[in-house]
N, C-alpha and C positions, 0 to 999 in steps of 0.2 A: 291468912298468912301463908306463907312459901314457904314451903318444908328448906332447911339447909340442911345440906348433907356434909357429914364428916369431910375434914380437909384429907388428900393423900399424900400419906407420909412413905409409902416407898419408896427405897432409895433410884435414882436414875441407874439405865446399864452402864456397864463401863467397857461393854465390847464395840471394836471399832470394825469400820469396812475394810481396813487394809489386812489382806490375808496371802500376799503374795510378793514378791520382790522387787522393789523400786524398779518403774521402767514399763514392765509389763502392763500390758490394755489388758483388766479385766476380765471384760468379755468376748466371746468367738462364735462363730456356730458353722456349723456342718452337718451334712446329712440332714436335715431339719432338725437339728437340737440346739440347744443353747447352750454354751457353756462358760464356766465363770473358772476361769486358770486349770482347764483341762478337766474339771468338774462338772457333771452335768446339770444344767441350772433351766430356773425359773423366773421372769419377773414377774413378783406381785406389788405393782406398783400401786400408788393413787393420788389423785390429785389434789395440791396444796398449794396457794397462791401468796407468798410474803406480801404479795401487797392488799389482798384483800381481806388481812388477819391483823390486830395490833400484836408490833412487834415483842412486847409483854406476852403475849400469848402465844408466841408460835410455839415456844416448848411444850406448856400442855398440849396443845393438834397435835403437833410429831407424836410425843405420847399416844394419843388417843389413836394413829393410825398406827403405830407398833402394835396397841391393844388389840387392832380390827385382825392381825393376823399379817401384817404386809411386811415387806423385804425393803421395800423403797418408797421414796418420795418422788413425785416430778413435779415440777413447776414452771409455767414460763416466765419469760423474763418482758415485762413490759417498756418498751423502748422511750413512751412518752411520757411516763411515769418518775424516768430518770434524770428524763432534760427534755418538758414540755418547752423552753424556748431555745431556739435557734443559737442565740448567745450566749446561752449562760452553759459551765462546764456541765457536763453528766454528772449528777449525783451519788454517792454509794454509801452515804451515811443515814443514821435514823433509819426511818422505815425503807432506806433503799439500800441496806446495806445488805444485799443480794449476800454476798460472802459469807456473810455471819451466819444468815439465815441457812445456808446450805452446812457450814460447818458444825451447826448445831445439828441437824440431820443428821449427820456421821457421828456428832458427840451420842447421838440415842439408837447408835447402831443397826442404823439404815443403808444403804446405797440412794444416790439421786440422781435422775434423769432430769437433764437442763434441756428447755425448749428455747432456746433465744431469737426464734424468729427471724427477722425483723418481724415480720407478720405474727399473729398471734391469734386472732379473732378473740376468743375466749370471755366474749359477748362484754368486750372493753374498750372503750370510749377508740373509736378508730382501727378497731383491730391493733391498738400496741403502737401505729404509727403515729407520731408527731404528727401534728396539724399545721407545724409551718412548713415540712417537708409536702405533703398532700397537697396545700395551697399553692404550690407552683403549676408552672406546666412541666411538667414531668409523669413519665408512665410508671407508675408504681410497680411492685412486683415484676421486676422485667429488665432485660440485661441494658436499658437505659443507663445510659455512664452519669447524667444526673442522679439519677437511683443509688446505682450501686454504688459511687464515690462518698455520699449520703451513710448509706449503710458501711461503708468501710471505714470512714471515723468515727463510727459508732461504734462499730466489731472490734475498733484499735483500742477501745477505750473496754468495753465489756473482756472481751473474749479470753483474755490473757489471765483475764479474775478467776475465769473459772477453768481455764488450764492449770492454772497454780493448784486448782481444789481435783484434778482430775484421779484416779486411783491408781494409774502409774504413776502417781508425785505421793503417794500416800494419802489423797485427801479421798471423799464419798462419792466423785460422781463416774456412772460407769458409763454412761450414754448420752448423748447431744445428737437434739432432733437437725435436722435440715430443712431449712424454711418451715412450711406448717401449713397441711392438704392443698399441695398450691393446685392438686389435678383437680380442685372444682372452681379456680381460676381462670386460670390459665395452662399454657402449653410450651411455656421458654425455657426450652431446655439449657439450652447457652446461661442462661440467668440461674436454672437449679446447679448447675457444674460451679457456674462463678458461687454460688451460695458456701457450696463442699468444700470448695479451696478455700474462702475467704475463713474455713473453720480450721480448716487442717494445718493452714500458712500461720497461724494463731496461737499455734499447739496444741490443737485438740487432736491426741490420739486415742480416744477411746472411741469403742461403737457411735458409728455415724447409723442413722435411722430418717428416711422420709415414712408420711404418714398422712392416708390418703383413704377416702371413703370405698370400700370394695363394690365398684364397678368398672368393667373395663373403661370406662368415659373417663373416669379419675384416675385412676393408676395409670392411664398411659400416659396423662398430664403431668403428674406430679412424682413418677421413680425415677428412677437413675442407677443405671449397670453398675454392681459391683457396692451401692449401697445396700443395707436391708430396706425391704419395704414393708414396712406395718399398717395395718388398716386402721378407721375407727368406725365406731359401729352400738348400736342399741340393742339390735337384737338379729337373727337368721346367723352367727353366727358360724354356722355349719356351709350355709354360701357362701360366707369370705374364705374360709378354710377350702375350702373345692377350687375359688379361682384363684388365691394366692398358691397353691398346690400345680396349678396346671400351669402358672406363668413363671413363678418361682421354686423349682420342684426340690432345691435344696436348702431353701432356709426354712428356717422354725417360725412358727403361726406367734405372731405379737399384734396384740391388740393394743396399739398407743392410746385409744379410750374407748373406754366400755359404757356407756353413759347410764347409767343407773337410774339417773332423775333427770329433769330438764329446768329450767330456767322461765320467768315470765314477764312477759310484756305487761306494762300498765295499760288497763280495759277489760286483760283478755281474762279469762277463766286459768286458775293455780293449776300448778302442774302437779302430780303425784304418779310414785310409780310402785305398783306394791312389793313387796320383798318376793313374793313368791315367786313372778315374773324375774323379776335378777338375778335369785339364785338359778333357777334354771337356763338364764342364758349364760350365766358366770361356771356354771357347772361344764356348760360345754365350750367356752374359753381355754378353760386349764385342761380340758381331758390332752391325753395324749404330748405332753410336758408343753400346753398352751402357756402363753405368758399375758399378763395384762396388765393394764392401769387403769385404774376404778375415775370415771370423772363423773362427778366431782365425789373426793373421800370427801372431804370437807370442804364447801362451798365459799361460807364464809360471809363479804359485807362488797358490794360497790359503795364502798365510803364516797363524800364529796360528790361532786360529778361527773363520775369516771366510768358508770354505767354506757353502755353501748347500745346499741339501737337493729335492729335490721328493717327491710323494707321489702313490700309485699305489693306490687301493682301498684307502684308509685305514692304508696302510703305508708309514713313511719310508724315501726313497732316501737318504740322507746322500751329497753329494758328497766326494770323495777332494781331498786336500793338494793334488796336482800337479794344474794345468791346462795342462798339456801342450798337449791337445784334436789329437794327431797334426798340430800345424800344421807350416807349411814352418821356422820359426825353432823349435827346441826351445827345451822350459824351461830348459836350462843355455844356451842362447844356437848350440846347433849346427843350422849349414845341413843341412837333409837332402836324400836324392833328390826328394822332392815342393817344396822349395825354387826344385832347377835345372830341375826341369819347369815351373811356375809361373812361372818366369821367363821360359823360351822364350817361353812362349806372350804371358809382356805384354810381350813384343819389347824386351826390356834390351838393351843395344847395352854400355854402360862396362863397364870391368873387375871383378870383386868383389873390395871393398878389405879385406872382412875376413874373418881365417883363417874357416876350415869349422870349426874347434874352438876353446873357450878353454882355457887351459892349466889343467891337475887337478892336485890332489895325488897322491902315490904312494901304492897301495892298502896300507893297513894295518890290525891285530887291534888294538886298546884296548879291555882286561878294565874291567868296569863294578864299581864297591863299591858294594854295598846301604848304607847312612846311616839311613835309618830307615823304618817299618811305614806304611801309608798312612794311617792316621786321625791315629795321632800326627802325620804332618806337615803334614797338613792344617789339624789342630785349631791347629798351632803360630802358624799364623797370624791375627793377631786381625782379626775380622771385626762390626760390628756383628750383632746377633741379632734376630731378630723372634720374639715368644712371641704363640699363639693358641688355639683350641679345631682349628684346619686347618692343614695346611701351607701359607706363604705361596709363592705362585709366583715363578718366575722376574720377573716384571713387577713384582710386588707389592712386589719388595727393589730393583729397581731395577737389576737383573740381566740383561746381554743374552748372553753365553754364559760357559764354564765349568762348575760346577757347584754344588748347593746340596745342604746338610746338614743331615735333618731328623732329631729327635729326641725320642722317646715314652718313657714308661715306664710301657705298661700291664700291670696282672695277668693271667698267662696259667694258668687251672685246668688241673691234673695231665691227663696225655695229648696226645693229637693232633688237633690241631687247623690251621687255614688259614688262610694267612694272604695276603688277595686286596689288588690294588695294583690299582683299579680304571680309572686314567689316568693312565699316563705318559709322560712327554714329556721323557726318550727312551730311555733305557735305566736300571735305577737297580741298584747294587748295595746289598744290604740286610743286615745284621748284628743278631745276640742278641746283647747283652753282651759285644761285638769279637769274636764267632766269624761269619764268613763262613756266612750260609743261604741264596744262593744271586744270582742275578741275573734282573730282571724286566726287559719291555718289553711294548709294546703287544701282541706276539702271543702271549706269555706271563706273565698278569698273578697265579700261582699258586705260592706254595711252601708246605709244608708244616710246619710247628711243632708243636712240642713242649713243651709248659706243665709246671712242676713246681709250680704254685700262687703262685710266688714273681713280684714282681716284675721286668719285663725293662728293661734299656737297651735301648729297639731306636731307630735308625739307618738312614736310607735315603738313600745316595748317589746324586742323580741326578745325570747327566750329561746335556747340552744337545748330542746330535748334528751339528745345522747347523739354522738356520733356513730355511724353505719359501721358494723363491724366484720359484716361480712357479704360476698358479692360484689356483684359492679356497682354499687354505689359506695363503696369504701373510697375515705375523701374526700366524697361530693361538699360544698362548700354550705355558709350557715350565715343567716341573717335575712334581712332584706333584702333580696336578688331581684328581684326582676324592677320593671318602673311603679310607681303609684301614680294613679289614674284618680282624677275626681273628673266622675261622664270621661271623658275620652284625651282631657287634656293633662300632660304628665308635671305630676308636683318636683318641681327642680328647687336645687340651694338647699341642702342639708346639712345638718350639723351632727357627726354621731362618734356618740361617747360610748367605750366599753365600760361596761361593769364587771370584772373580773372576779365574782364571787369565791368562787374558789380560791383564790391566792389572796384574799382578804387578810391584813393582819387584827390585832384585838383593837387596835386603835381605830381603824377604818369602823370595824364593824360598832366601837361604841359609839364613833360618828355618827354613822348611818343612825341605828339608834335614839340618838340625842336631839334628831330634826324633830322634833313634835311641836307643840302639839299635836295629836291623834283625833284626828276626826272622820275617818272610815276606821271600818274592820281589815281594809287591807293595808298590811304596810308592814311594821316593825314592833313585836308584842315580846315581853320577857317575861319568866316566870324564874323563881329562886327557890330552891330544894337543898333542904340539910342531910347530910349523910352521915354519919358516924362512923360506918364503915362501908369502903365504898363496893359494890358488888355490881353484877350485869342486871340492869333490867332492861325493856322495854318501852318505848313511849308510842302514848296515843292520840291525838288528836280531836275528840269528839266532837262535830258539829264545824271544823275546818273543811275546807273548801282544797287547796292544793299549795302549797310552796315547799319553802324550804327550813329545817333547824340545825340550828348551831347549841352544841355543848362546852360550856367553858371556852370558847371560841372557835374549837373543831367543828366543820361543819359534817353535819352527821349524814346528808343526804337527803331527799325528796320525800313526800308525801303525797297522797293525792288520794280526793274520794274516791273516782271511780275503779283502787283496790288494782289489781286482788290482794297488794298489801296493804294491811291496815294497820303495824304498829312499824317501828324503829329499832330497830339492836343498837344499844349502848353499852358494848365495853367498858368493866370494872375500872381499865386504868385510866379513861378518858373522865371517871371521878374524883372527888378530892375531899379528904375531909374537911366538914365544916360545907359553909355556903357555895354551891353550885349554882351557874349560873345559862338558864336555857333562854337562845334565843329563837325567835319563829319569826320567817317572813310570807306572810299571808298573801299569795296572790291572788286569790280568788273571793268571789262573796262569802261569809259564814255568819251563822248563826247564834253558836257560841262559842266561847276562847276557853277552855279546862285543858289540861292537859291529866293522862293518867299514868303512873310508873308503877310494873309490877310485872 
């Protein structure tokens, strides 16, 4: 059993950020100091993502980072997040209700630092940019008037939201970043100036800040005269302080992120970072009125498929579900050792009003029922089609993750023969006539066939990994790209259907579902869990192979054996009392279907 711990009954604070006369910016600084309305100040910020949080729980995180010892919150603002398609308006309700989320900040007596990019990286599906913006020809990040016309109906639609919250208007927020470390981009300056205006024309007058890795390589890319420039940074920081000193010899040392923990790629080995190591580098952040933001305070969830990706010598990292990133606030919301360390050191004085744990469900087996084969439930779902002489790409359907389903039917003469997947983007499972021939990606773009003269169905499932979040491959396009080759000759006349997993509603997915009978392990498996009272657990997988689960119809995000995560964060309110209902799409071979919660 799982210990529950007492619920916290402390009352919320009732002190606000506003402490100075409508009008007035906040913040100033001179001499290398900071100051907050002629006060001399600090920020100890850290970082908090409304969208990587259910918005039922952003008040406990805020809590929990007042607990850690901090003055503020920052968070960026994810641009695809609000209006993944081209046509449909930007969103600001539910979990995009950016506003709320900031004003509840200020309701728990914090200041917020807003990053609104456009760029973001923040190891999120595209770096934060739309993927039908990206799928043009257009130069991203750059004084491109495609670009920046792009970004300035976005900025007409955001910017003004969070003017209204700035602390000259009374509301929490004391600073807005400019762009986001564009000096390990690029070097368009014209583009960071057009960025400053398009914030300041907006109504942003509080602290303007860019934020840039301390090298001279990056900071000459990415400041700008007469903005502050902040670094970000893991650890030496006594070097960034010597060259932000000698290039900028009158503003005050702001570290926009301190990274404390990191983040992981599926394959790669977990990341940890021990408290010792943080506080000694966070110690010497704040000496001498340092300022900083902890990333990640609380890490949180890549819910859905919103995880981001980087890429290393032409081979994709895919980031993992959980962004944990070993901060001091866990994904499920638990204080850790590097919490109460982190705390000592930013000299918290109040008591911590909320428990070290939230209360879990008790750990239990729910057996999974196979429902049906995976094409049948894929196909069950109707999808527009695109027919060509190519397969059309991810971009070309209008597709920003999920998967797409192409379909050939060429003559394959008697014997053996190859059959090559010249560019994929990301991994594609390929079938003869619904027999499984094998699975392709970028390092493996070969399998082998077998022609009997006859006509073939063939079928190539790709799947969209995570998009590039940071670097020059931010945008690069997803699907089947290049030609398909059987020996040398190119398979033309395609038929290919997105599968938009993600924006699935409960009807699609009982569709999907309902195509059985089930006669492989992979395809469409459900299991049914009672709850009485609903709490955060975990779920496990034992003896699955890799796909994807859906709770109650939210899809909770990926799985995959080869780790380094091995379970799933399911927030409390994503249960219900009474019958829950979990579903799993099994890509891969497995052995057994159990699922475990605890």
């Amino acid at each position: 059993m799982i210990e529950l711990p007492a619920p916290d009954t402390s009352p919320a604070p009732t002190t606000t950020t506003t402490d100075a006369p409508a009008g007035a910016a906040a913040l100033t600084w001179r001499g290398r100091r900071l100051y907050r309305h002629g006060v001399p100040h600090r920020i100890l910020s850290g970082g908090l993502h409304y969208f990587r949080v259910h918005p039922d729980l952003w008040r406990d995180r805020i809590r929990r980072l007042a607990d850690l010892g901090l003055n503020a919150v920052d968070t960026y603002v994810a641009w695809n997040f609000h209006q993944p398609r081209e046509d449909g308006v930007p969103r600001f309700d539910g979990w995009r209700d950016v506003e709320r989320f900031i004003r509840m900040v200020g309701e728990e007596g914090l200041d917020v630092v807003v990053r609104p990019g456009p760029y973001i990286c923040a190891e999120w599906s595209n770096g934060g940019l739309p993927s039908w913006l990206t799928g043009r020809d257009v130069t991203i990040r750059s004084s491109d008037p495609a670009f920046t016309a792009a970004v300035g109906r976005w900025f007409d639609e955001l910017i003004p939201r969070i003017a209204a919250l700035q602390a000259a208007e009374g509301g929490p927020v004391v600073a807005v970043q400019v762009e986001n470390e564009f000096g390990s981009f690029g070097d368009d300056h014209a583009y960071l100036r057009w960025n400053r205006e398009a914030l300041t024309v907006r109504g942003i007058r509080e602290l303007l800040f860019t934020a840039d890795g301390p090298t001279e390589l990056m900071q000459d890319g990415g400041t700008l005269p007469g903005t502050l420039a902040a670094v970000t940074l893991g650890s030496k920081p006594d070097v960034a302080r010597r060259l932000l000193a000698e290039r900028r010899p009158d503003e005050p040392f702001v570290v926009a992120e301190f990274w404390n923990g990191w983040f992981d790629h599926w394959g790669e080995r977990h990341h940890v970072r021990g408290a010792d190591s943080v506080v000694h580098a966070l110690e010497e952040i704040i000496a001498d009125g340092g300022s900083v933001s902890i990333y990640m305070a609380h890490g949180g969830t890549n819910f859905g498929l919103w995880a981001g990706a980087n890429e290393q010598e032409g081979r994709l990292q895919p980031t993992v579900s959980s962004y944990d990133s070993d901060a001091p606030v866990a994904e499920d919301g638990t204080l850790t050792a590097k919490f109460f360390a982190v705390r000592e050191v930013l000299g918290a004085r109040g008591p911590v009003r909320m428990p070290v744990r939230m209360p879990t469900l008790p750990p239990a087996r729910v057996p999974l029922v196979h429902r049906a084969d995976l094409l049948a439930g894929l196909r069950a779902v109707p999808a527009p089609t695109s027919t060509g002489p190519r397969p059309a790409s991810f971009e070309q359907l209008g597709l920003d993750a999920g998967m797409v389903l192409h379909t050939a039917h060429p003559r394959i003469p008697a014997g053996e023969h190859r059959l090559v997947l010249t560019d994929v983007r990301d991994r594609a499972l390929v079938f003869g006539d619904d027999t499984v021939l094998g699975v392709v990606d970028s390092g493996d773009q070969e399998l082998p066939l077998r022609g009997t003269g006859d006509v073939v169905r063939l079928e190539v499932l790709v799947e969209n990994l995570g998009r590039v979040n940071y670097g020059p491959g931010i945008g690069r396009h997803k699907g089947l790209l290049g030609p398909v080759l059987v020996d040398r000759r190119s398979v033309q006349g395609w038929d290919s259907t997105p599968i938009a997993l993600q924006e699935w509603s409960d009807a699609e997915l009982a569709r999907a579902v309902a195509a059985g009978p089930a006669t492989t392990h992979a395809g469409f498996a459900v299991a049914t869990m009672h709850v009485d009272t609903p709490a955060d657990t975990f779920l496990a997988l034992p003896g699955s192979s890799r796909g994807l689960v859906w709770v109650n119809g939210f899809l909770l995000g990926r799985y995959w054996e080869i780790g380094p995560q091995v379970t799933l964060y399911c927030p409390a309110p994503l249960l219900r009392v009474g019958e829950n209902v979990v579903t799993v799409l099994e890509l891969g071979p497995s052995e057994e279907y159990v699922e475990e919660f605890g």
